[in-house]
C-alpha positions in Angstrom: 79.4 178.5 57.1 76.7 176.4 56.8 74.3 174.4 59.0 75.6 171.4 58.2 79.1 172.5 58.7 78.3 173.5 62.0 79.6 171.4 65.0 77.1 169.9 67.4 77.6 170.7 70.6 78.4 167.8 73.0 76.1 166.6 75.7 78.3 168.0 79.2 79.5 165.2 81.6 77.0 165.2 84.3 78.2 162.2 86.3 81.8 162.1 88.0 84.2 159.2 86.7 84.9 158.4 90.8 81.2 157.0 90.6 79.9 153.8 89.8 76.9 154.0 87.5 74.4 150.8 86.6 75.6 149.6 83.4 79.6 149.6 85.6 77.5 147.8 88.4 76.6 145.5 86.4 79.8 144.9 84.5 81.6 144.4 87.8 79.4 142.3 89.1 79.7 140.1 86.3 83.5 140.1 86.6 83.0 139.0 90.1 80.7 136.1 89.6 82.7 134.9 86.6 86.1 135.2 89.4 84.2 133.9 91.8 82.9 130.4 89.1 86.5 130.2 88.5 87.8 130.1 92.3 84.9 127.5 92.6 86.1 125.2 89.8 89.6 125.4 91.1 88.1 124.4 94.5 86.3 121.5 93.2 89.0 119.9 91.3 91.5 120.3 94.4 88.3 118.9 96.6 88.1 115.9 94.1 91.7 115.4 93.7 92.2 115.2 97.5 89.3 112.7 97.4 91.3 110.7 94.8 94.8 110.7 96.6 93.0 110.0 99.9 91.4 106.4 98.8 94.9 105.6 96.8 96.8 106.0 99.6 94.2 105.0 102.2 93.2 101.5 100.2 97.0 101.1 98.7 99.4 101.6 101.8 98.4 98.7 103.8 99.8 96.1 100.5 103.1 97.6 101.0 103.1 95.3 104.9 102.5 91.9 105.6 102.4 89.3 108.2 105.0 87.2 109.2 105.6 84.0 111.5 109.1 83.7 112.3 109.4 80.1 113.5 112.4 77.5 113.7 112.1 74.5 110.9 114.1 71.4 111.3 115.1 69.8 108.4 115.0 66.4 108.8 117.7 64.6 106.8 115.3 61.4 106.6 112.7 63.4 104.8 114.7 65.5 102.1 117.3 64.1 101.1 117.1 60.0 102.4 120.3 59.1 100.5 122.6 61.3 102.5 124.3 62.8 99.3 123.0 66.1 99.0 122.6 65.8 95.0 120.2 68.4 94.0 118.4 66.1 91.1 117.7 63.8 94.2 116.1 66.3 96.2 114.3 67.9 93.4 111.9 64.6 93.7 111.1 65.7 97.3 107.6 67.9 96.8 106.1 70.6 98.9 103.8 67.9 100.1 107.0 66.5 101.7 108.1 69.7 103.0 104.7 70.9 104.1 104.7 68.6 107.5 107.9 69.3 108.4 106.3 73.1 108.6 103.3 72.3 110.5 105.3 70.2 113.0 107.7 73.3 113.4 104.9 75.3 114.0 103.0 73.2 116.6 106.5 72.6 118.6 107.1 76.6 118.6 103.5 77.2 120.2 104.2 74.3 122.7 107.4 76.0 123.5 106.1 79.3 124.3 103.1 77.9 126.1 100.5 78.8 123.6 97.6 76.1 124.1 96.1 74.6 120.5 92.5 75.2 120.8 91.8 72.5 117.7 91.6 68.3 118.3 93.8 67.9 115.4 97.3 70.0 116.4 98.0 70.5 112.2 95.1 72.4 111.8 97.3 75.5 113.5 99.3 75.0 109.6 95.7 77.1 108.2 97.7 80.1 109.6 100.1 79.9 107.2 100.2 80.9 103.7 99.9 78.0 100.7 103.1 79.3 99.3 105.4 78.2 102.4 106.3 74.7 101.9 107.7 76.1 98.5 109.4 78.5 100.3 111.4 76.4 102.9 112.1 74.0 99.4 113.6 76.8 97.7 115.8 78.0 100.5 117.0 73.8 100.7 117.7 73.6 97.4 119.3 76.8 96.9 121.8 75.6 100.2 121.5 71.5 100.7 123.9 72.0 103.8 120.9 72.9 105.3 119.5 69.7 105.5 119.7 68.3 109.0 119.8 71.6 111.1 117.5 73.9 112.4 116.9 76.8 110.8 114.8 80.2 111.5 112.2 80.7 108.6 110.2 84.0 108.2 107.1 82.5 106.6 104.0 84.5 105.3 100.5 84.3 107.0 97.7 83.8 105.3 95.5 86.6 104.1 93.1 86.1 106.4 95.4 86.4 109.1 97.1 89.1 107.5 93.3 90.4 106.6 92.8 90.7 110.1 95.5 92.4 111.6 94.8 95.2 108.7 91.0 95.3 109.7 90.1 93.5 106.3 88.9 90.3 108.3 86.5 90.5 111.1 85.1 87.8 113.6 82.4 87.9 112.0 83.1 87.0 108.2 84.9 84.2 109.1 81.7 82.5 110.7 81.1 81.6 106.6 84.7 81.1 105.9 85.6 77.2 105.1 89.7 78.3 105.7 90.2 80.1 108.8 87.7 80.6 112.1 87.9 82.3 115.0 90.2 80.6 116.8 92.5 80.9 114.6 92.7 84.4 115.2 92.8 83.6 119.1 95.4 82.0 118.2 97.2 84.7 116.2 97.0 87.3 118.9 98.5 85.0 121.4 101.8 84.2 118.7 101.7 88.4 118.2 101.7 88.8 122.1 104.6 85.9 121.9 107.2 87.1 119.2 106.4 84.7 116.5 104.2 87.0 114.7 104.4 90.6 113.5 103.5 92.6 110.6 106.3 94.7 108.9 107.3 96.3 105.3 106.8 93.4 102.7 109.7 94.1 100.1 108.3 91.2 98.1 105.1 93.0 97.2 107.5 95.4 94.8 109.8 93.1 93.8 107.7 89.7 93.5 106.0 88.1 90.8 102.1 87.6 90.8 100.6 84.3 92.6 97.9 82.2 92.0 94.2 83.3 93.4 94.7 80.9 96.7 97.7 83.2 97.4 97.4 86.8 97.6 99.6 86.7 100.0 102.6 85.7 97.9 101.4 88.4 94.9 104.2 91.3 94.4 104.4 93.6 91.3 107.9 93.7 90.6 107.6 91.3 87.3 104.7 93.9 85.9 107.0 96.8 86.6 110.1 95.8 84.4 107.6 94.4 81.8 106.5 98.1 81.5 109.9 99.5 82.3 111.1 97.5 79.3 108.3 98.7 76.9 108.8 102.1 77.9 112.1 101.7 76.5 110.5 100.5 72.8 108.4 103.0 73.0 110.9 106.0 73.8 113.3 104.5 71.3 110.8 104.7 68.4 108.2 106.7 68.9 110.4 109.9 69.9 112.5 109.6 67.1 109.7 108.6 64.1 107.7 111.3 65.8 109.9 114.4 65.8 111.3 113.6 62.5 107.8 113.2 61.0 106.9 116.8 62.3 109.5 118.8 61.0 109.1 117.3 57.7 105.3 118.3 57.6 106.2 121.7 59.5 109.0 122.8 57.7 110.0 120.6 54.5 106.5 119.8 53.2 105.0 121.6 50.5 100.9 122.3 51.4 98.9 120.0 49.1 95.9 117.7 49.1 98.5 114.5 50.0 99.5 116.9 52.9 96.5 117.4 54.0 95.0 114.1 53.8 98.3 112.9 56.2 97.1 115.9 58.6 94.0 114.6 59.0 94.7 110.9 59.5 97.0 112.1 62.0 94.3 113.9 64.0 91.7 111.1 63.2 94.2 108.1 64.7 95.0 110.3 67.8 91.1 109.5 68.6 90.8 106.0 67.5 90.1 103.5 70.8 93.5 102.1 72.0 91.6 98.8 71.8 91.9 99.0 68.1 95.5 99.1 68.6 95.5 96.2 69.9 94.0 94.4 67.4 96.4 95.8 64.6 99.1 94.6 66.7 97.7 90.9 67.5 97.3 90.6 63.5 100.4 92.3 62.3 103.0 91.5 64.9 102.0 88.1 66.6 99.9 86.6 63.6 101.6 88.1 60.3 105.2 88.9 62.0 105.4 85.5 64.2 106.8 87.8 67.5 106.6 86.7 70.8 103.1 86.7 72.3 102.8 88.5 75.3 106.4 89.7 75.2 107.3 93.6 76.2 108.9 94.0 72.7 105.2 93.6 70.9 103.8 95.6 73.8 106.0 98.1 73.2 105.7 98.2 69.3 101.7 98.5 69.6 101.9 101.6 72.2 104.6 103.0 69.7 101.7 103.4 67.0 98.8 104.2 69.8 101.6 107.5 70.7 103.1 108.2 67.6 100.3 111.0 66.4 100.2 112.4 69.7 103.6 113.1 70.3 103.5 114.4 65.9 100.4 116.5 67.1 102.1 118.4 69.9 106.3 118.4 68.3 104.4 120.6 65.4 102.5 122.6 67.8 105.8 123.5 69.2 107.7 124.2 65.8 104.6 126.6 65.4 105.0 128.4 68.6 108.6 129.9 67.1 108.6 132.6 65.6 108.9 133.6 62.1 111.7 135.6 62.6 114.3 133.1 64.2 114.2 131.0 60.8 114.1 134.7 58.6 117.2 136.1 61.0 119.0 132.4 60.6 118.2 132.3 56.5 119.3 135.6 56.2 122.9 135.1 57.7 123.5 132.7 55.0 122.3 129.3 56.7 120.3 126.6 54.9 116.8 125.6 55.6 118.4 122.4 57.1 120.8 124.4 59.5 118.0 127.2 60.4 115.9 124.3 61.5 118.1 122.2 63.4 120.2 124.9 64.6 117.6 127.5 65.5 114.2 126.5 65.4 114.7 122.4 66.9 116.4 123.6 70.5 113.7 126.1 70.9 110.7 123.8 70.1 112.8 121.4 72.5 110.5 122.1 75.8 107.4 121.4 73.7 108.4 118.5 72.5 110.2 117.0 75.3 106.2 118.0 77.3 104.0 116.2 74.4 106.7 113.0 74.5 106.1 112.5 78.2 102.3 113.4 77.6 102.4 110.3 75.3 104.4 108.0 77.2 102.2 108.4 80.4 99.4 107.7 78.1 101.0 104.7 76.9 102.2 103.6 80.5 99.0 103.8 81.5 96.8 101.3 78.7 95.5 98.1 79.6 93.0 97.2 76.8 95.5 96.5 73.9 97.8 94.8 76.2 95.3 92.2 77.0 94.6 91.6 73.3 97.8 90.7 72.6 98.6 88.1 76.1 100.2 90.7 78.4 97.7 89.8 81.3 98.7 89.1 84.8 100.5 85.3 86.3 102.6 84.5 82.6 106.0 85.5 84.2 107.1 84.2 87.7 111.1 85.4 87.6 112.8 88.7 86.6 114.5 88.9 83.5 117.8 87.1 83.5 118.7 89.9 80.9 118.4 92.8 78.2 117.1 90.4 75.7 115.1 88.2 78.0 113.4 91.3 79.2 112.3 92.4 75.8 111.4 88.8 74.7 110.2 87.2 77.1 106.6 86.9 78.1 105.6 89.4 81.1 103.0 91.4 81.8 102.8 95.2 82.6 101.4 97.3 85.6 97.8 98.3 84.2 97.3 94.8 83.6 98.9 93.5 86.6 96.3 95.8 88.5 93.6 95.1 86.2 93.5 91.2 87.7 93.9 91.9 90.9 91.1 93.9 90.6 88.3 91.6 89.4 89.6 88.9 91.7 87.3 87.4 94.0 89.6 88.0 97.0 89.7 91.2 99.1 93.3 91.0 100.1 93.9 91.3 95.8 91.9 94.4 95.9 93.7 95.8 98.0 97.0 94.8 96.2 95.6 96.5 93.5 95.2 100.3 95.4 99.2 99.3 96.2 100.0 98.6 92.6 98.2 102.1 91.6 100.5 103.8 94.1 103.5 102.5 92.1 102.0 102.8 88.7 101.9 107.2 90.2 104.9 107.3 90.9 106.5 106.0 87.8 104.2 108.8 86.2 105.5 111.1 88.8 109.0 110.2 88.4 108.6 110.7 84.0 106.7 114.1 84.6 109.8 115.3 87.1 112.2 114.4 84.8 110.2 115.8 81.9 110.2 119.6 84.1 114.2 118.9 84.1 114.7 118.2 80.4 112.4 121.6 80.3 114.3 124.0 82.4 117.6 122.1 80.8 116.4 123.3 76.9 114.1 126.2 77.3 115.2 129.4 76.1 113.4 132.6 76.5 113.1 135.3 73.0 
């Protein structure tokens, strides 16, 4: 045997295993920094997400109560509806400025009658405490019920938003001193009718199921309108984009054959799901309002334009799933005897189903969530004042949508609108709470383990 047959002999162990040398120092303590980074990041984005849900709920809760003065108004018979016959075309002609005194009168003779002294030389200018949007109020209710007319009958009527400012702790003392609507006395005032009965702030039902106001009166503003404007989109956008989607992803999966037309659909795909949603906007002003002659600011044309802002996200993620099965379900289901067609929508569909049912959601909260293309095409805030009287009117009708809704209120001058605002952002959660809980259903519903 030669030399350079000959084993070498091996360098003997002179360290035990049970002890840590430098280079394993090192290495563990470079595991524990990199665990110790990662229990940091997780700490900071809980920190900051507390932060977040703290100032929501903290700014947004007080729009969900209001003030109230609950007062008796008499209609006089004399003033709305002089002919005696109770025909509503008749008492159409009587304005708010004729039902606006019979208000103010109510409200001085209440005060007198608990004892409440007026601190102004002109007794009407108590009516400041009230919102704008009252005299349309008791109208309404009168022409909604002319047998009315003549009695007296207990109104609850809004308070202004500086009243209503103030019993929140929006409205101090001193902020009023450069107010022209509402001094201090006013709020003198206001504490005495709390300490009375006639005023008292409570849930305001109106703020979810009221229309937007003008920017005199916040007070009246509700979100209810923006919310089936968006409930209705979601539905176009569900109907089409879900269906397009899917279909277009098993084709390119499974059907397509790899070429350079292929591949130049791939890529557009991926380029689109980047492209500004403001863009989308503007394709939809010019092909479905200007070209098509739809309905401005209607939830149908909303709805279209978020279909082709979700459509390659909801493609992007359905193939990402038809990926994630494995080969072998489609090789088991082809060997058997089943065509492509059946080994796809028998086999490899249902088990993709959690993915896709994840990235449809992911899209749909995207879409819920868009203001900028809904304000290109008329979807802005105050363009309905009713609910829909039905399926069609809902989808053709003009309305606006939450993000929008909260996007006025937001750069409106008046603080009781921001505040609105923080309220309509609680809402505008949990309709994304509501899709993601039902999206963790579908999942557990369809998923299947291999």
């Amino acid at each position: 045997m030669s030399d350079a047959n000959a084993q070498t002999p091996q360098p003997r162990q002179t360290t035990s295993l049970y002890v840590e040398d430098a280079r394993t120092k090192r290495r563990n303590a470079s595991e524990a920094r990199f665990k110790a980074f990662g229990i940091a990041a997780i700490g900071a984005g809980l920190l900051f997400l507390v932060a977040l849900l703290y100032a929501i709920i903290g700014n947004g809760l007080p729009a969900f109560k209001q003030t109230f003065v609950t007062i008796p108004v008499e209609l006089v018979e004399a003033k709305l509806d002089k002919s005696g016959t109770r025909d509503i075309d008749v008492m159409k002609k009587v304005t708010t400025f004729g039902y606006k005194p019979l208000v103010t009168n109510s409200l001085v003779a209440a005060l007198e009658d608990n004892g409440i002294e007026i601190p102004f030389a002109k007794a009407t200018d108590v009516g400041d405490i009230l919102s704008a949007s009252v005299a349309a109020q008791v109208r309404d209710t009168v022409l909604a019920d002319p047998a009315l007319v003549g009695k007296t009958v207990e109104f609850r009527l809004l308070a202004s938003s500086r009243v209503d400012g103030y019993f929140k702790g929006r409205v101090t003392r001193e902020a009023l001193a450069r107010d022209k609507n509402l001094d201090a006395e006013h709020l003198d005032l206001a504490d005495q009718m709390v300490a009375a009965g006639l005023m008292d702030t409570s849930f305001n039902i109106d703020f979810i199921i009221g229309a937007d106001a003008s920017e005199s009166r916040p007070e009246q503003a509700g979100i209810g309108v923006a919310m089936m404007g968006s409930f209705f989109m979601m539905l176009v956008v569900l109907a089409l984009s879900l269906p397009i989607g899917v279909a277009a992803s098993i084709y390119l999966e499974e059907f397509a054959s790899q070429n350079r037309l292929t591949d130049l659909i791939e890529v557009n795909i991926s380029n689109l799901a980047a492209v500004p949603s403001i863009v989308f906007g503007i394709l939809g002003l010019a092909v479905f309002i200007q070209f098509a002659h739809l309905p401005q600011s209607a939830p149908l044309v909303g709805g279209l334009v978020l279909t082709l802002m979700t459509l390659p996200t909801i493609i992007i993620s359905t193939r990402a799933s038809l990926k994630a099965v494995p080969p072998s379900i489609r090789d088991a289901a082809l060997g058997v005897g089943a065509s492509k067609m059946q080994a796809v929508f028998h086999h490899v569909l249902p088990l993709a189903m959690p993915g896709i049912l994840t990235g449809t959601i992911i899209g749909l909260a995207q879409a819920l969530g868009e203001t900028a293309p809904l304000l290109l095409i008329g979807m802005v805030g105050y363009v309905a004042s009713n609910m829909p009287d039905g399926v069609a009117s809902g989808f053709l009708d003009p309305n606006s949508a939450m993000p929008a809704q909260i996007y006025e209120w937001a750069k409106r001058a008046d603080p009781a609108y921001y505040e609105r605002a923080w309220g309509g952002i609680i809402i505008l959660l949990v309709f994304l709470m509501t899709m993601n809980i039902i999206a963790v259903i579908l999942r557990r519903r369809f998923e299947r383990r291999w």
